[in-house]
LUMMITI-957460 format. One record per residue: residue number from 1; residue in three letters; x, y, z of N, C-alpha, C in turn. Coordinates in steps of 0.05 Angstrom, whole numbers, padded with zeros to 5 digits. Layout:
% LUMMITI-957460
<atom NUM,"ALA",<X,Y,Z>,<X,Y,Z>,<X,Y,Z>> ...
% end
This chain:
% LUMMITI-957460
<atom 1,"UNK",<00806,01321,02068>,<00777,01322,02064>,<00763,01317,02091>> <atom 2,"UNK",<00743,01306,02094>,<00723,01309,02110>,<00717,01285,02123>> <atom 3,"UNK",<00689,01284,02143>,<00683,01257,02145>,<00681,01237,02129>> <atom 4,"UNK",<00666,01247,02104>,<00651,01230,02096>,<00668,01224,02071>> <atom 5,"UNK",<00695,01231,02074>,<00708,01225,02044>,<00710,01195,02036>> <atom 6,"UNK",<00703,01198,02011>,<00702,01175,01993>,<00671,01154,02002>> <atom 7,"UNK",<00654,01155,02015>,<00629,01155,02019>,<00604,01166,01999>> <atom 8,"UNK",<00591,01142,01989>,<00569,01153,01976>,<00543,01158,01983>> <atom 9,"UNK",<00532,01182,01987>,<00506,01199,01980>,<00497,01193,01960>> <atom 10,"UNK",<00467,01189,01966>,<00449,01188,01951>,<00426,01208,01955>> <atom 11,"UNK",<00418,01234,01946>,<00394,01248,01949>,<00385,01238,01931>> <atom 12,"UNK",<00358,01242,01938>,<00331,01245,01919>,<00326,01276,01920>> <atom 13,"UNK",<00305,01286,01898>,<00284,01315,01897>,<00325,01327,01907>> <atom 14,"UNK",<00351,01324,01890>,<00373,01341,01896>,<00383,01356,01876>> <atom 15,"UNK",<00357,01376,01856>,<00357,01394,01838>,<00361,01423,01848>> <atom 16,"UNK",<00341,01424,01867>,<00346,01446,01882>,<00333,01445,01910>> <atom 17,"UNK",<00333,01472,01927>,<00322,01468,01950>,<00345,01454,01983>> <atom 18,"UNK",<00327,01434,01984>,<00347,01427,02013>,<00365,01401,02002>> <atom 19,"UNK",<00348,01391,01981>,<00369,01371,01963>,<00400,01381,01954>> <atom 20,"UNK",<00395,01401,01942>,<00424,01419,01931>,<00441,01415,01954>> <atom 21,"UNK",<00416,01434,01968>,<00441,01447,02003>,<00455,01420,01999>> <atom 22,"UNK",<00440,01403,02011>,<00458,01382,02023>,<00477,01361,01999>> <atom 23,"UNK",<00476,01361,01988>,<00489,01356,01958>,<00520,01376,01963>> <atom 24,"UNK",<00509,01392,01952>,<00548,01411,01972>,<00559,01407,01988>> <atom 25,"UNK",<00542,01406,02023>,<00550,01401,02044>,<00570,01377,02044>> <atom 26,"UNK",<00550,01352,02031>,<00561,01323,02037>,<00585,01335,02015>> <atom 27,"UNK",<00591,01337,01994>,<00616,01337,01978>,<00639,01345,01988>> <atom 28,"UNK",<00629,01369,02005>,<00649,01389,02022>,<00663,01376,02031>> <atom 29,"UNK",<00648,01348,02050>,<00653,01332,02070>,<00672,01308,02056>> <atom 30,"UNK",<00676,01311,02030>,<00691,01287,02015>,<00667,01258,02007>> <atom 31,"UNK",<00642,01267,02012>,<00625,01247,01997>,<00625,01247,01967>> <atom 32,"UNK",<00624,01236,01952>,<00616,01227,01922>,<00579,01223,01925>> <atom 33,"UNK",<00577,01241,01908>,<00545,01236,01905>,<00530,01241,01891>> <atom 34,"UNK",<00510,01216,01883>,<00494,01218,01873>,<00461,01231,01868>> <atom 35,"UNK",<00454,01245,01853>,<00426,01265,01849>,<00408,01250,01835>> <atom 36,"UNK",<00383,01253,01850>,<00359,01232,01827>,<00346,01264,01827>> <atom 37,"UNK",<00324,01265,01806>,<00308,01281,01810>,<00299,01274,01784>> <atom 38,"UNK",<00263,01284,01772>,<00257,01284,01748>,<00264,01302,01730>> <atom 39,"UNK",<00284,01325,01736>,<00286,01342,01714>,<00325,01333,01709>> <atom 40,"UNK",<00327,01325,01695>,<00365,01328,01690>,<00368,01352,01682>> <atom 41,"UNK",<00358,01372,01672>,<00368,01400,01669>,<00374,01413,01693>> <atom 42,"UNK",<00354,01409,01709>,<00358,01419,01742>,<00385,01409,01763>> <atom 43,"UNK",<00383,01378,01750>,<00406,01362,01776>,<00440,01373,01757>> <atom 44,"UNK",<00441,01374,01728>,<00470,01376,01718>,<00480,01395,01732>> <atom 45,"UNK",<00469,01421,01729>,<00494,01437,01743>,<00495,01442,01769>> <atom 46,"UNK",<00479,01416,01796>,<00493,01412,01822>,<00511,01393,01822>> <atom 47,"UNK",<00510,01375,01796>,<00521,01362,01791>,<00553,01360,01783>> <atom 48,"UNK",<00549,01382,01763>,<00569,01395,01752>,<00591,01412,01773>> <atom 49,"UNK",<00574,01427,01796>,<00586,01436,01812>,<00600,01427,01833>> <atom 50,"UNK",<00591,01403,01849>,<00606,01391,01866>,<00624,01360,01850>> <atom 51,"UNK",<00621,01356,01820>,<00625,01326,01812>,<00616,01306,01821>> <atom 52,"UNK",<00596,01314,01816>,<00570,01290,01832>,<00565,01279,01807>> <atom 53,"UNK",<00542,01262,01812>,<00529,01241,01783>,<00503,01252,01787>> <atom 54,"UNK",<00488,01255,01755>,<00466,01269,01757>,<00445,01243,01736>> <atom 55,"UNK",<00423,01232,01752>,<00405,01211,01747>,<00377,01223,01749>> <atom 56,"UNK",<00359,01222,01728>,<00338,01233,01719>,<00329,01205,01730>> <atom 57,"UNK",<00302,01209,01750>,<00284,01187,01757>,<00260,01206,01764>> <atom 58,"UNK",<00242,01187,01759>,<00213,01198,01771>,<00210,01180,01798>> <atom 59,"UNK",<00200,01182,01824>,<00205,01162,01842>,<00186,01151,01863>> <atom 60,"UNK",<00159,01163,01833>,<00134,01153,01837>,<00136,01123,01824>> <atom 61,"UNK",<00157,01117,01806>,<00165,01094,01783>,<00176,01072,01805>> <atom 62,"UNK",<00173,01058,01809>,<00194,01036,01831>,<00213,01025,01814>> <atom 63,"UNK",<00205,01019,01785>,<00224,01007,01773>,<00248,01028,01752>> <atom 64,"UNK",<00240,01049,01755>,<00253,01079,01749>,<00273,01079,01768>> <atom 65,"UNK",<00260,01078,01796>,<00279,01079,01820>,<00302,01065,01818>> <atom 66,"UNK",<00290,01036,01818>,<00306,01007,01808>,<00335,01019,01792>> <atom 67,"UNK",<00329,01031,01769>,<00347,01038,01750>,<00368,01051,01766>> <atom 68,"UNK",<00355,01078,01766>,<00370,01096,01771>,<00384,01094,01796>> <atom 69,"UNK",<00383,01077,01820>,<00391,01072,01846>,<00415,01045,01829>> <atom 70,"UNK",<00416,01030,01820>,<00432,01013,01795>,<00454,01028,01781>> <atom 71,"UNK",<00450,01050,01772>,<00471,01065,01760>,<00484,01089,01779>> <atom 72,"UNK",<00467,01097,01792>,<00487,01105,01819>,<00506,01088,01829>> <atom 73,"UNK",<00498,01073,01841>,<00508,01053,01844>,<00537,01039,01831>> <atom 74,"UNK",<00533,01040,01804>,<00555,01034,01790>,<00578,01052,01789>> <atom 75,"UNK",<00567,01078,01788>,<00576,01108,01785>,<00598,01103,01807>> <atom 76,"UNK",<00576,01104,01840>,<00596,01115,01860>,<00595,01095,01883>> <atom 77,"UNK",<00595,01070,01879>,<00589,01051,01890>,<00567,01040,01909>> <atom 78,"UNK",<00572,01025,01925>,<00554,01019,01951>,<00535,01046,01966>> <atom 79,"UNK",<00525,01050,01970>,<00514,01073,01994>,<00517,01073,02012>> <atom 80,"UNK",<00521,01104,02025>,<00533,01098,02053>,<00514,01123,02075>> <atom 81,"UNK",<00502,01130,02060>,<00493,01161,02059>,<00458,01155,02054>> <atom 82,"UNK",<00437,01158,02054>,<00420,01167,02029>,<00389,01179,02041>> <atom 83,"UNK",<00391,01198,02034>,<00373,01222,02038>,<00349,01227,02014>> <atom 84,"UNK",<00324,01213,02033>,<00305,01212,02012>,<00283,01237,02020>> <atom 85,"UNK",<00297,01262,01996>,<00282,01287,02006>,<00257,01293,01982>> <atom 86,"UNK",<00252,01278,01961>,<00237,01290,01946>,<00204,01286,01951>> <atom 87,"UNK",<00201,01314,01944>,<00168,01319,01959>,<00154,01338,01939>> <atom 88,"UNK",<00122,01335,01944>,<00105,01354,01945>,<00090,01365,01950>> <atom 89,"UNK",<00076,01392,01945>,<00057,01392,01967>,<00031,01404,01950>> <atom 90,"UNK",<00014,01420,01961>,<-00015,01421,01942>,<-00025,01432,01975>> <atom 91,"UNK",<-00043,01458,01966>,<-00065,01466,01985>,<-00084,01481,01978>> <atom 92,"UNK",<-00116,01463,01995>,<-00136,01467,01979>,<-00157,01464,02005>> <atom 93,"UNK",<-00178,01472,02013>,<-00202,01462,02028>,<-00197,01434,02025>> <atom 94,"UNK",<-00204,01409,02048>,<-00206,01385,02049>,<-00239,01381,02021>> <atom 95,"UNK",<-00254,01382,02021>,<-00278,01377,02004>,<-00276,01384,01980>> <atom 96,"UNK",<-00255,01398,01979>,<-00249,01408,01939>,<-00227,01395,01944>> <atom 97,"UNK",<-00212,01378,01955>,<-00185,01359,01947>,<-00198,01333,01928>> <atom 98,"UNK",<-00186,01332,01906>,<-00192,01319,01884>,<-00175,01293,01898>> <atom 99,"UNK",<-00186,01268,01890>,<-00173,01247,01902>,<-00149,01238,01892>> <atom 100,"UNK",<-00150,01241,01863>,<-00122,01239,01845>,<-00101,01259,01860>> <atom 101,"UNK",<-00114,01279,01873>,<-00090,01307,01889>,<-00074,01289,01900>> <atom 102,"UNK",<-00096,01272,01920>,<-00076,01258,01949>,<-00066,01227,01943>> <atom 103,"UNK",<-00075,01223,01914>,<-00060,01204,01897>,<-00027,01208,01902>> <atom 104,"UNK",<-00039,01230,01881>,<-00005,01231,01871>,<00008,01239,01900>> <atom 105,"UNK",<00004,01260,01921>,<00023,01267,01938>,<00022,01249,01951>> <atom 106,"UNK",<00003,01230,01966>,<00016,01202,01981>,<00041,01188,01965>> <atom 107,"UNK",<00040,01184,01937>,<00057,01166,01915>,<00082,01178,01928>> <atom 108,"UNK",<00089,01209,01912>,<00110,01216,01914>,<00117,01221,01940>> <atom 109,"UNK",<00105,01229,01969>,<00119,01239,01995>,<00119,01218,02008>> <atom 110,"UNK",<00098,01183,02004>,<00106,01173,02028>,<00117,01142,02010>> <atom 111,"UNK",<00098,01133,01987>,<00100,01105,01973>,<00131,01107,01968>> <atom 112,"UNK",<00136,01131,01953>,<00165,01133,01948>,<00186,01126,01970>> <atom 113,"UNK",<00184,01128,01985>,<00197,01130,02016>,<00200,01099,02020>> <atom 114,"UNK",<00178,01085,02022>,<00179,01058,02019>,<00199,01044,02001>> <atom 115,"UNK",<00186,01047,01975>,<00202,01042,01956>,<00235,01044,01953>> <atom 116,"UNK",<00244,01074,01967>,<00258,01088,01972>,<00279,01068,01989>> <atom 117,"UNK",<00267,01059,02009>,<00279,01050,02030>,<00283,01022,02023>> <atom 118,"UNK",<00272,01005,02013>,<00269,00983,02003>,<00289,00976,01993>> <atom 119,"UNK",<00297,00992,01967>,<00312,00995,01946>,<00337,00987,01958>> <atom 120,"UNK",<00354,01017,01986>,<00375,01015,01995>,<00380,00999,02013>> <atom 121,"UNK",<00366,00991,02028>,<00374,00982,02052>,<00396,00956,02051>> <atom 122,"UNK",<00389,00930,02030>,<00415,00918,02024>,<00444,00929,02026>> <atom 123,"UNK",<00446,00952,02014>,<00475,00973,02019>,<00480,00983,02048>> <atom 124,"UNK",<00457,00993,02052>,<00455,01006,02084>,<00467,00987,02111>> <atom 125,"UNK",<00463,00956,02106>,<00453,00943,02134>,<00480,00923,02123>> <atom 126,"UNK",<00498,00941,02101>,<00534,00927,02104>,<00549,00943,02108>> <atom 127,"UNK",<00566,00940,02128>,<00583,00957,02130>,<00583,00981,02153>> <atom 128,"UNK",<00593,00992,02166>,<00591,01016,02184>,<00579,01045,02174>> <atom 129,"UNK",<00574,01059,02194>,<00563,01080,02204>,<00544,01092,02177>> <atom 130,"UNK",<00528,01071,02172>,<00511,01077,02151>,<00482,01084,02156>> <atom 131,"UNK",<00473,01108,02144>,<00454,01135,02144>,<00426,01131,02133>> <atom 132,"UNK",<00406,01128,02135>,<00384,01139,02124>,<00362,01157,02135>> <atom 133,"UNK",<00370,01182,02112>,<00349,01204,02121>,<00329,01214,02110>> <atom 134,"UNK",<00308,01209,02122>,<00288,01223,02113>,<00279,01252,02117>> <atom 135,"UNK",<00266,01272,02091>,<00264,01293,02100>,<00242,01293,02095>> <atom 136,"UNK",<00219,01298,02128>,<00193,01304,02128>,<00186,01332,02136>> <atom 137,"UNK",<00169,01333,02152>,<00159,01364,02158>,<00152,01359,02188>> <atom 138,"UNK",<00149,01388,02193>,<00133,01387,02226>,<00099,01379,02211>> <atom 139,"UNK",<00100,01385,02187>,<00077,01382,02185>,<00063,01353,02196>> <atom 140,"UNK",<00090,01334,02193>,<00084,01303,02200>,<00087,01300,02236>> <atom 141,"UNK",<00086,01325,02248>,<00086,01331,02280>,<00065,01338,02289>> <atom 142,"UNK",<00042,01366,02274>,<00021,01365,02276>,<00002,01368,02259>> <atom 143,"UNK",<-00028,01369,02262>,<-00047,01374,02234>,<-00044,01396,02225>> <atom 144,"UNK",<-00053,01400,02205>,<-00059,01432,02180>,<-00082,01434,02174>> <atom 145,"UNK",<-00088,01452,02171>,<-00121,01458,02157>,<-00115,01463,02124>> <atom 146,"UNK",<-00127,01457,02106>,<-00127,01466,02081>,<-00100,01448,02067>> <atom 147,"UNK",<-00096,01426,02079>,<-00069,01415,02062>,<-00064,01385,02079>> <atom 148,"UNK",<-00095,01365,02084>,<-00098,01345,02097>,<-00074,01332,02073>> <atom 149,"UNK",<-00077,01322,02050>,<-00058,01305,02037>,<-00035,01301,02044>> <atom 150,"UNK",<-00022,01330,02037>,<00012,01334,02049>,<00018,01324,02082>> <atom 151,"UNK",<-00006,01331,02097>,<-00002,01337,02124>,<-00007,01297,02130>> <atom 152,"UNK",<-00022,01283,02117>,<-00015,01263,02121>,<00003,01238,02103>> <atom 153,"UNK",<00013,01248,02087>,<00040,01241,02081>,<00059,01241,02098>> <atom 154,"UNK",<00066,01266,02108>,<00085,01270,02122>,<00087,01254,02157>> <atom 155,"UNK",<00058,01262,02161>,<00050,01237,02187>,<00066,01209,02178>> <atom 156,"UNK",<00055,01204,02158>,<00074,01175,02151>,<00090,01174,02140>> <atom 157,"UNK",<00111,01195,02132>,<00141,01191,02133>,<00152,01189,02154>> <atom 158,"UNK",<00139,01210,02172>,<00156,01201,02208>,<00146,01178,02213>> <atom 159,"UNK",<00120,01158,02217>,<00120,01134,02227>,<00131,01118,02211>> <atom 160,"UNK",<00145,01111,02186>,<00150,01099,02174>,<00179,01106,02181>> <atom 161,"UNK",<00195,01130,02183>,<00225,01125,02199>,<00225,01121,02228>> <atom 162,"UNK",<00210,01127,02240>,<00205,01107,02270>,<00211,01083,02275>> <atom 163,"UNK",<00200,01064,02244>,<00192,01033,02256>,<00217,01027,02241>> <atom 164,"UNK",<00233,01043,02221>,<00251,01026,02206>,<00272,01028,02243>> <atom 165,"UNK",<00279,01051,02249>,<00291,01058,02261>,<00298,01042,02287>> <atom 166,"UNK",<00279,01021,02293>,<00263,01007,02316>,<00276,00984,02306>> <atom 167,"UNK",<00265,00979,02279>,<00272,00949,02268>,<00307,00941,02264>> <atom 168,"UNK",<00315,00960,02256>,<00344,00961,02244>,<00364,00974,02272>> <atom 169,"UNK",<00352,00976,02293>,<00367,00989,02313>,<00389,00976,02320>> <atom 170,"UNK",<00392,00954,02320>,<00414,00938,02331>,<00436,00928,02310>> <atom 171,"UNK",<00432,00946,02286>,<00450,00941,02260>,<00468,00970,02257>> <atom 172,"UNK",<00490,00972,02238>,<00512,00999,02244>,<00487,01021,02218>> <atom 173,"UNK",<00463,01018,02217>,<00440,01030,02203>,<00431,01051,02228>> <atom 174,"UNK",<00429,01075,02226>,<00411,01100,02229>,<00397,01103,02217>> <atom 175,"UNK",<00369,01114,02227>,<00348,01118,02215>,<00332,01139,02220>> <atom 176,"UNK",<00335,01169,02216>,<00320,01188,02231>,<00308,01212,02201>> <atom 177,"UNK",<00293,01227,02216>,<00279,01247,02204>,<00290,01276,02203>> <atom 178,"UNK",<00288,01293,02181>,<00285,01325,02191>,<00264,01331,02183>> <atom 179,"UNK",<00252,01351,02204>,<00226,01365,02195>,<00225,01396,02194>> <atom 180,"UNK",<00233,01416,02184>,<00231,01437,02177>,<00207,01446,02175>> <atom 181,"UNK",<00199,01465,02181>,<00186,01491,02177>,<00180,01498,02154>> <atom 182,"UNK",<00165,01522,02146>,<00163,01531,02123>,<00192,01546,02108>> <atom 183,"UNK",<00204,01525,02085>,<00229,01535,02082>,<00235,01553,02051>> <atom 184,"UNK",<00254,01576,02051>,<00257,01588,02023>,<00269,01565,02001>> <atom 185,"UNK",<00246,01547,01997>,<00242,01530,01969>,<00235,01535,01946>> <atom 186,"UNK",<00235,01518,01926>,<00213,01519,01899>,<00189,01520,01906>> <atom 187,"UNK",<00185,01495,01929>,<00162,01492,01941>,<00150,01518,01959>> <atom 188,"UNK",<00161,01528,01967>,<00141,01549,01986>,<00140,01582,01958>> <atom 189,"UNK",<00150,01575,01948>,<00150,01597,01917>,<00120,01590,01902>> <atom 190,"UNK",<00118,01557,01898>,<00095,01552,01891>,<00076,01561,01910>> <atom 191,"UNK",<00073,01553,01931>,<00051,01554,01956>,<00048,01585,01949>> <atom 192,"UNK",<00067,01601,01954>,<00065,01632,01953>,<00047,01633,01924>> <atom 193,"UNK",<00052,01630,01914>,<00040,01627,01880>,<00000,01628,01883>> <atom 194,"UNK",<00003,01594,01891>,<-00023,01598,01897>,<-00043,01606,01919>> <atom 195,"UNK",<-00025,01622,01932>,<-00038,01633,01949>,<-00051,01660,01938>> <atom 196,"UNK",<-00033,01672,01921>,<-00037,01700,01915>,<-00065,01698,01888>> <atom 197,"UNK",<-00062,01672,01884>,<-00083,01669,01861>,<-00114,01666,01872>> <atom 198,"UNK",<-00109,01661,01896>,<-00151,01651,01905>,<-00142,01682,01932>> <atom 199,"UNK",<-00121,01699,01931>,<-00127,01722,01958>,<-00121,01758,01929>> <atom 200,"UNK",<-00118,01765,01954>,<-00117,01798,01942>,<-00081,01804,01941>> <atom 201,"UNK",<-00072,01783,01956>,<-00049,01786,01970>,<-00027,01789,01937>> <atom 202,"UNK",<-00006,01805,01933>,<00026,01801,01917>,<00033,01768,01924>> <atom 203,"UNK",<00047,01750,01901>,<00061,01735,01908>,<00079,01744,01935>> <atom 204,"UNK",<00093,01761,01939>,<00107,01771,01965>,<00093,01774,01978>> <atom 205,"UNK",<00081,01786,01984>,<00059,01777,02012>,<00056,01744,02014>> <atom 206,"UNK",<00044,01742,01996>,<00042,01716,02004>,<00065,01697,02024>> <atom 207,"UNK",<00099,01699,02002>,<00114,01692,02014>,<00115,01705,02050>> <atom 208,"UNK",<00107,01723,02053>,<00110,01733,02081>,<00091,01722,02103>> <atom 209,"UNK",<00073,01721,02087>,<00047,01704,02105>,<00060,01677,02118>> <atom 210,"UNK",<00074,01663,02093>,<00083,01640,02100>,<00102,01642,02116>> <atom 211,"UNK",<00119,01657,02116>,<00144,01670,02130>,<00136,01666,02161>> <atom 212,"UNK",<00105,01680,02171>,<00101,01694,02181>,<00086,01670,02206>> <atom 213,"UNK",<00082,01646,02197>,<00069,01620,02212>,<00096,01599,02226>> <atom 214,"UNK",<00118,01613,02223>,<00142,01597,02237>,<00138,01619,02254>> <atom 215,"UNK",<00154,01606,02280>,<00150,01619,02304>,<00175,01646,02308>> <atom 216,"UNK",<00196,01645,02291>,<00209,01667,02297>,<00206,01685,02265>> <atom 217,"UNK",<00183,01680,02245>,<00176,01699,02229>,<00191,01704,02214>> <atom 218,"UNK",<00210,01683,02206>,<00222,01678,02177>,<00223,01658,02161>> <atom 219,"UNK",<00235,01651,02137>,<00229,01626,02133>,<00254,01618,02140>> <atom 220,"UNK",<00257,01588,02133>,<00275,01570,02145>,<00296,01574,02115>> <atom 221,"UNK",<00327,01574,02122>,<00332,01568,02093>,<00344,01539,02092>> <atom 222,"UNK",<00350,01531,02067>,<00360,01508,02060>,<00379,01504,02069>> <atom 223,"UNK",<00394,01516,02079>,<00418,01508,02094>,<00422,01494,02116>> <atom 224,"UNK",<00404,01505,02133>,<00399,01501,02148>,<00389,01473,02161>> <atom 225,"UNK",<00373,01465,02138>,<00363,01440,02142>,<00387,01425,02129>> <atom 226,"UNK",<00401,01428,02115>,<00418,01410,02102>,<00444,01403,02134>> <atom 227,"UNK",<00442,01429,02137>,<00467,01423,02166>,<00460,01400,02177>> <atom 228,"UNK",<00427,01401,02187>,<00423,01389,02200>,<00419,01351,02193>> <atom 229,"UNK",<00428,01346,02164>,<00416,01326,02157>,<00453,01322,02152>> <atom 230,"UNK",<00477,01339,02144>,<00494,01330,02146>,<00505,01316,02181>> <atom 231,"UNK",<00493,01334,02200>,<00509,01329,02222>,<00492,01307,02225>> <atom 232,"UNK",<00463,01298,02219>,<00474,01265,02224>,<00483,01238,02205>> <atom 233,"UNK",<00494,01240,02190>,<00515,01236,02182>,<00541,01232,02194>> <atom 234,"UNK",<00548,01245,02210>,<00570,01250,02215>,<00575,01219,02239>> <atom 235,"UNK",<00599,01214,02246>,<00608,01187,02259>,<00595,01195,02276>> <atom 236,"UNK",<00601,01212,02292>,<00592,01208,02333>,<00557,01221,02331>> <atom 237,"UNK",<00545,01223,02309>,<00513,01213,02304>,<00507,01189,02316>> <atom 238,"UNK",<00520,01165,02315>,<00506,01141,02311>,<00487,01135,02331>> <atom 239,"UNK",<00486,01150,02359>,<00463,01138,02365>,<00438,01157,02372>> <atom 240,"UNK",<00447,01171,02352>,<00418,01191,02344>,<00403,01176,02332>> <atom 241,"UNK",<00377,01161,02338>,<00361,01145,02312>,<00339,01141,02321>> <atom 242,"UNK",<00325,01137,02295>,<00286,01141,02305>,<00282,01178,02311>> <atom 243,"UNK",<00301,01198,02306>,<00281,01211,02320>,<00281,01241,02293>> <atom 244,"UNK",<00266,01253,02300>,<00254,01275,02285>,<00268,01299,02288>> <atom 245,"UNK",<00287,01309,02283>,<00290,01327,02285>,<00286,01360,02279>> <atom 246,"UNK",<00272,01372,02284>,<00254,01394,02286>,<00276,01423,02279>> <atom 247,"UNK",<00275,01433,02252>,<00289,01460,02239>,<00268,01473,02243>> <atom 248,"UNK",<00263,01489,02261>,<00216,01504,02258>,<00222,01528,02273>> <atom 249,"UNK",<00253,01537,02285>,<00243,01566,02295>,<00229,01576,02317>> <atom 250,"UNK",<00222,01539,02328>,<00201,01536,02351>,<00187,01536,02342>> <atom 251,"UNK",<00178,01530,02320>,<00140,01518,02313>,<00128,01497,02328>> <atom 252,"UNK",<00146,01480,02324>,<00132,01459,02344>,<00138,01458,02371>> <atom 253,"UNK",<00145,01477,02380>,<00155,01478,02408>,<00127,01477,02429>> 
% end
């Protein structure tokens, strides 16, 4: 097996998308791992596929989290791994953003993260070459027009793996970010969605528009970002930490 054999993963939002990717990747690697997400129809058969454990949590809930981070736990032991990718997003004019909008997407992209981090870090800060990754956006690199909520969420998922990263530096704990681009998700399917609903544009167009704001004019795929969240993971990672790592095609270049 791999690096990471016999090592437990923990994703969040690992139904589909960059959660999955990396859900395979790490198994490949000989991790055991565990899937939170709110749909269990969605997580069983990544679950099913690599013999992972599949845990229905909402992770707006802290004490949902509680649970379901408890029965992982039991499942596949200690954590060694844990990649808190679950997100959402919403885009609208800043003055028609309904406040409940940036309710809920602060809850789930940054409170969760807290929570998130809270939860593990007892597991994290025993034992060697132990991982926490966050998956943010470039969006959390620069501003957006028409999607202030998301765009400051994500600002504070990267300062919030900064300072863990700062604080915990001198422990066998990593602490860094990926930020991807616009990637072939659920999420950019939705975005495409409502885009085509307030333009003239095909859902496909739309997807192309979006395609079309990364700097080399494709989208990003899941894989991609998952590589990048397995290789740090990996042992001779460890003193990659605090920092952001940028999947964008040169967006943020």
């Amino acid at each position: 097996m791999g690096f990471a054999n016999g090592r437990h993963a923990l994703i969040t939002g690992g139904g589909t998308g960059i959660g999955a990717a990396a859900a395979r990747m790490l198994a490949a690697e000989g991790a055991r791992v565990s899937l939170l997400g709110r749909r269990l129809e969605a997580l069983q058969p990544i679950a099913d596929e690599i013999s992972g454990t599949a845990i229905a949590c909402d992770v707006t809930d802290r004490a949902a989290m509680e649970r379901a981070f408890a029965e992982a736990r039991e499942a596949n032991g200690p954590f060694d791994y844990v990649v808190l990718n679950a997100g959402i997003g919403d885009s609208a004019p800043f003055l028609r953003t309904a406040r409940e909008t940036f309710d809920r997407i602060i809850a789930t992209n940054l409170t969760a993260l807290f929570d998130g981090a809270q939860l593990v870090l007892p597991d994290l800060l025993q034992g060697e070459g132990k991982r926490l990754i966050v998956v943010a956006s470039v969006a959390g690199l620069k501003g957006g027009a028409y999607a202030a909520p998301y765009v400051a969420s994500k600002h504070g998922a990267v300062g919030l793996t900064k300072s863990l990263a700062l604080e915990f530096a001198k422990t066998n704990l990593t602490v860094n970010a990926v930020c991807p681009a616009f990637v072939d998700t659920p999420m950019v399917d939705e975005s495409a969605e409502r885009i085509a609903k307030v333009s003239r544009r095909s859902v496909d167009e739309s997807r192309d528009a979006l395609a079309k704001l990364n700097a080399n004019g494709r989208l990003v795929t899941a894989e991609e970002v998952a590589a990048s969240i397995v290789n740090l993971c990996h042992p001779l990672s460890g003193s990659i930490n605090g920092a952001c790592v940028t999947i964008d095609g040169g967006t943020s270049a």
